[in-house]
Every structure is written in structure tokens, then in C-alpha cells.
N, C-alpha and C positions, 0 to 999 in steps of 0.2 A: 596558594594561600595568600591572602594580604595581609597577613600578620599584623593586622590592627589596622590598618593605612584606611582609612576614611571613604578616602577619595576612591579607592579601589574597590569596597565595601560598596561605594553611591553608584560606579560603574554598573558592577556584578549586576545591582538592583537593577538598573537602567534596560540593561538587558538582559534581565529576565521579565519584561514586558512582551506583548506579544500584542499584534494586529491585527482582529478581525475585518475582510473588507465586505461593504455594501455598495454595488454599481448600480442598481436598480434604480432609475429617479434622481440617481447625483448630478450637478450640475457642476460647472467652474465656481469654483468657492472665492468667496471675498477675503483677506485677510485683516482687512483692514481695523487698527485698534486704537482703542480712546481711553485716555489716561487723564485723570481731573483736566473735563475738558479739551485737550487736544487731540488733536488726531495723528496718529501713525501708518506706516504704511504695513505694519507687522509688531506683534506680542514679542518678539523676538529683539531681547535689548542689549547693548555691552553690560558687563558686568562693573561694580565697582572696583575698576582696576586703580590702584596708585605706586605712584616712583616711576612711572611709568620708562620715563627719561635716565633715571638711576641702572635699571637694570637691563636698558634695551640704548639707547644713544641720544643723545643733544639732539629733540624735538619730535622724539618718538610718541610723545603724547598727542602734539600736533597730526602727524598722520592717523590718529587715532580718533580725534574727534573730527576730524575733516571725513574717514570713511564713514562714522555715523550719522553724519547731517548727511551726505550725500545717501545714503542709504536711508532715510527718511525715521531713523529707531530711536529710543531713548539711550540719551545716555548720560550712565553714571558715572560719577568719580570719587574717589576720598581719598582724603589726606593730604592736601594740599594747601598750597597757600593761595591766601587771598588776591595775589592778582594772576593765579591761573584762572581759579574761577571764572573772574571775569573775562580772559583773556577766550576762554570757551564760548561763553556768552554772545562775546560779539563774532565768533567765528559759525555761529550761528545754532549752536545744542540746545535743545531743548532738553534741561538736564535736572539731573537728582546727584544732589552734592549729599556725600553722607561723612558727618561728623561722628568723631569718636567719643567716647564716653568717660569723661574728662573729668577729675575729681575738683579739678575749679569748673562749678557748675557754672559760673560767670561767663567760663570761656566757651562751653555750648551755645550759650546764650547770645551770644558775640559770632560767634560763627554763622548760625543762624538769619542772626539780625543783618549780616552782610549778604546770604543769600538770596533776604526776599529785596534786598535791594540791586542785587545785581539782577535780579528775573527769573530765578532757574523755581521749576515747577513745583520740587519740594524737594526736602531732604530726608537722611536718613542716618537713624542711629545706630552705631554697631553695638548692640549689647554683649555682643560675647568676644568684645575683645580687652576685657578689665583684667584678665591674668595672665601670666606667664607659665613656662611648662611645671616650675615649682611649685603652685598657686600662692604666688607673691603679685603683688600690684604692679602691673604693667607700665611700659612707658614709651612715649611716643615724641621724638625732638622736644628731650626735656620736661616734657607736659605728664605729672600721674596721673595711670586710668584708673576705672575705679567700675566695680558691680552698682550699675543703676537702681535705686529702688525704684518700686510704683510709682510713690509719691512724687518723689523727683522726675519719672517720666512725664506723670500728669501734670507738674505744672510746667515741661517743655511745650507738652504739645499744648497745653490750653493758652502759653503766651504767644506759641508760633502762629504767624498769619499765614503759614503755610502749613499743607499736608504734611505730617510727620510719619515716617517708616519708619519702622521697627526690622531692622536686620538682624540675622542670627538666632531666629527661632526657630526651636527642634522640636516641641512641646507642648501639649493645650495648657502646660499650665504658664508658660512665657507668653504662649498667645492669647489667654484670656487674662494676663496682668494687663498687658499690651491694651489688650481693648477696652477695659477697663481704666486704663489712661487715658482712654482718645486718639491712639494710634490710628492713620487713615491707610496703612500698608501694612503689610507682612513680608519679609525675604526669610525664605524658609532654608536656611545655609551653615552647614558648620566649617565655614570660613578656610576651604581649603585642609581641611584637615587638623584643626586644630586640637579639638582633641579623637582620641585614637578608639575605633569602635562606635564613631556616630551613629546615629539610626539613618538612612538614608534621607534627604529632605521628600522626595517622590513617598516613601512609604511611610510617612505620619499628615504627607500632601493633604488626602483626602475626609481623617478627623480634623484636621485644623481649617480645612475649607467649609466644611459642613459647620464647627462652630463662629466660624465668622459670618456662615449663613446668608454671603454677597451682601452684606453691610459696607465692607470696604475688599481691596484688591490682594487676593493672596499671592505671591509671586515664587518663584523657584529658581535658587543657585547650585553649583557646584556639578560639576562634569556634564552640563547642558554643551553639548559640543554640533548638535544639527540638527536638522528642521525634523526628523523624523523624533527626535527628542524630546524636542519642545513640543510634537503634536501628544505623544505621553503621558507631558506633565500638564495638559492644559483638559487632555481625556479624564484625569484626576482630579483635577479640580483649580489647578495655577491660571490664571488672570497674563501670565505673560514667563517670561524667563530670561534670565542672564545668563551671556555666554562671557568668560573671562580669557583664558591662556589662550584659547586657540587665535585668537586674533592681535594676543601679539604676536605669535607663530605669522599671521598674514600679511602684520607690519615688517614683521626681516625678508619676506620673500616678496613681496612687491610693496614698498614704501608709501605708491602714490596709490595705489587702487586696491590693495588685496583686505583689508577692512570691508570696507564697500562690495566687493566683489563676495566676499565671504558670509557676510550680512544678507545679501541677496540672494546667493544657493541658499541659505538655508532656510529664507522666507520661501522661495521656492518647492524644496521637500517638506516644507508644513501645508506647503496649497495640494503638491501630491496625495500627502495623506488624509488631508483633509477631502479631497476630490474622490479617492478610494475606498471612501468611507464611510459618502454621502452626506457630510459635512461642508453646506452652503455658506457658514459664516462663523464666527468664534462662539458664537453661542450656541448655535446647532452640535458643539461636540460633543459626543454622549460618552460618559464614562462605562456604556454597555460595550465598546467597541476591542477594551483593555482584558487581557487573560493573563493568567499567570504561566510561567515557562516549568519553574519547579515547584516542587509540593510546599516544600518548608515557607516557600512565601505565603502560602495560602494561610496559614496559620496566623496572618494577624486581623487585629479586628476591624478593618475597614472594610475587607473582602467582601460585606452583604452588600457594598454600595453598586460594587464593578458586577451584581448580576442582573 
């Protein structure tokens, strides 16, 4: 039983996914992926991890963005201050810094205006981190969070000269305020479990991919743990995916290279399934290829898409 636990609930889902393959005609598949503009070497991104240093040792965030560059992938961070940011920057991340949702709207605005000056691609907003487990107003080094309106998203995104993500959407009705504000992203994530009994981000993946209708890039968080995963979530309808804990798990067991290393197996079992599947490149992947394991999944309403 997961007795409410989220993460164990986004599991279960995970796999109860299944894999049809097609060898007939398949070739070596390309992985390669393009994010406003730049290019990657894989859809397959760290996640927004923060404290990184807090909860792991004095410059664990370092080994962290060093195995992202080296692995060629995006990567994010939140919660941080202003001269990590940059200090990522010049360590070479092509990155998505994501700001929290901060009832001095000023200090979004400020966070921001520091990002598109240090260079990093775009950011992103955590909208579902405005409460705590009481639902009282959250708080983050001193700073109150606060539930974003529309209003207020739209005029983030309409002053940022950067792409704005929209984090922590479980819902067409979060993803069509979102787009309705000018969001140029989606992270489809209940934030590691925050609240108990999420709907899995993979099983409301493919409504919210379909109303965003490739206008802008849906993405997918929370127990993405490997390439065969990520091939999943991208057969559903995800644009790319965040993989979070396991690599900090890769920074305690090899400091210099296990990031990197672990970024790369898993770009690797996405070109697998993608090869096994007759899937030449990320847009070639058909969400025909997805079956269900158990019945009770079948019963939601995306299921006409996966036939």
C-alpha cells in the first residue's frame, strides 16, 4: 500500500506502463534535443534540485553542475542565491533557474531580472509551493510564499525577457491559467510529494499535452529515475524530463564523474527504447507504442490517445 505517499502512487503509475517493440525499419535513433533554441544532447534534464550543499557536503552542488555540462543536459536549480546562479553560469550550465512564488511580487521580479542578466535560458515558477502541510502561507529564508493568481503570472511572464515555466502543474485547469498567462513551459510535478494522493504527473501527462497542442514544451517531474522512463513520459506526450534524487545518490558514490556518468546511461536506455521501437528521433515517438499493465488504469480519459 503507499498509504497516500505520492511518490510511491507516481511509481506504481510508472510502471504500470508497458512497451510495445517495433524492429522492422528501425534505425539508430538521434537523441538529440532543442530547448528555446539550444541544443542538447538528450530530453533527459537534472531536476530542480536546491540546498543541494545543505543536505549532501560543502560543494556538492558543484559536482552537480559540473556532471551536467559534461553530460551535455539542462540544467535546473532553485532556491538559491544570487551568486550561485551566476557561479553556475560561468561553470558553463545552460540552465533554468526557478524562483518561488513569493508574496513580495517585487522580489520575483528581482530574481528574474538577475537571471536574464546572468544568461541562463529561462526560469521557472514553483506554483505549488505557496503552502504548508496546515494550509497556512509558506516560507522560504524569511521570504512569505503565496498562491499566484493569473493576473499576477501574466504580468511575470509578459515583463520577463525570458521564457517563463510554470512548475507544479497537475491539472488542465493550472495548465490552461498558465497558458492563458503566457507561460512558455509546463513541469508537470507534485513536488516530491507534497501533497498525499497526487494524480501521477505521466497520467494527466497526455490531457495537458494535447491542450497545450505543441504551442509550448510540456515537461515531466517526480520519480523519472531512467532512460527507459523518460522514453514513457516523452511516448505520452513530455517534451523532455527531470530526473532529481537519484543523482544526488550519484554525487555520494562518485563525486567527480557519477552525475555525468548517470546522465549518460540514461540517455543511453532512451536511445534503446527508442531503437526497439522504431523511433529515429524525438519526434518520431508514438504514443501507439504505450499499453497499460492493469485494468483500473485503463479507466482514465486519456486512454483514446495511447490506441
Amino acid at each position: 500500500m503507499s498509504n497516500g505517499n505520492s511518490d510511491k502512487i507516481s511509481r506504481d503509475y510508472l510502471d504500470s506502463l508497458l512497451i510495445e517493440t517495433r524492429y522492422l525499419n528501425s534505425v539508430i535513433p538521434s537523441t538529440e534535443f532543442t530547448l528555446f533554441g539550444e541544443k542538447f544532447a538528450s530530453p533527459i534534464m537534472s531536476a530542480a534540485l536546491s540546498y543541494v550543499d545543505h543536505f549532501m557536503y560543502e560543494g556538492a552542488k558543484n559536482a552537480l553542475v559540473k556532471g551536467v555540462v559534461d553530460a551535455n543536459a539542462v540544467f535546473w536549480y532553485g532556491a538559491a542565491p544570487d551568486e550561485d546562479i551566476e557561479g553556475f553560469v560561468k561553470a558553463g550550465a545552460r540552465m533554468i533557474e526557478v524562483v518561488k512564488p513569493y508574496a513580495d511580487i517585487d522580489l520575483i521580479h528581482k530574481k528574474i531580472e538577475h537571471a536574464e542578466k546572468c544568461g541562463v535560458i529561462a526560469v521557472g515558477i514553483d506554483i505549488d509551493h505557496g503552502f504548508t502541510d496546515d494550509g497556512t502561507a509558506d516560507e522560504i529564508e524569511g521570504n512569505t510564499l503565496k498562491s499566484l493568481t493569473t493576473a499576477e503570472l501574466t504580468e511575470i511572464c509578459r515583463t520577463s525577457k525570458l521564457p517563463v515555466i510554470v512548475k507544479g502543474v497537475l491539472s488542465c485547469y493550472d495548465a490552461n491559467e498558465a497558458l492563458t498567462a503566457g507561460a512558455e513551459g509546463l513541469v508537470l510535478s507534485h513536488h516530491r510529494n507534497r501533497i498525499e494522493f497526487a494524480v501521477p504527473p505521466l497520467q494527466v501527462l497526455p490531457e495537458i499535452s494535447e491542450l497545450a497542442g505543441g504551442r509550448i514544451p510540456v515537461f515531466a517531474d517526480c520519480m523519472i529515475q531512467t532512460g527507459m522512463d523518460a522514453f514513457k513520459a516523452l511516448a505520452l506526450g513530455a517534451a523532455g524530463v527531470c530526473i532529481g534524487r537519484p543523482l544526488m545518490a550519484a554525487i555520494k558514490n562518485d563525486p567527480e564523474n557519477g552525475v555525468r556518468d548517470y546522465l549518460l546511461k540514461a540517455n543511453a536506455e532512451l536511445a534503446k527504447a527508442m531503437a526497439f521501437t522504431g523511433c529515429s528521433d524525438l519526434a518520431k515517438i508514438d504514443p501507439g507504442v504505450i499499453h497499460f499493465k492493469r485494468r483500473e488504469y485503463r479507466k482514465t480519459q486519456h486512454i483514446g490517445m495511447l490506441k
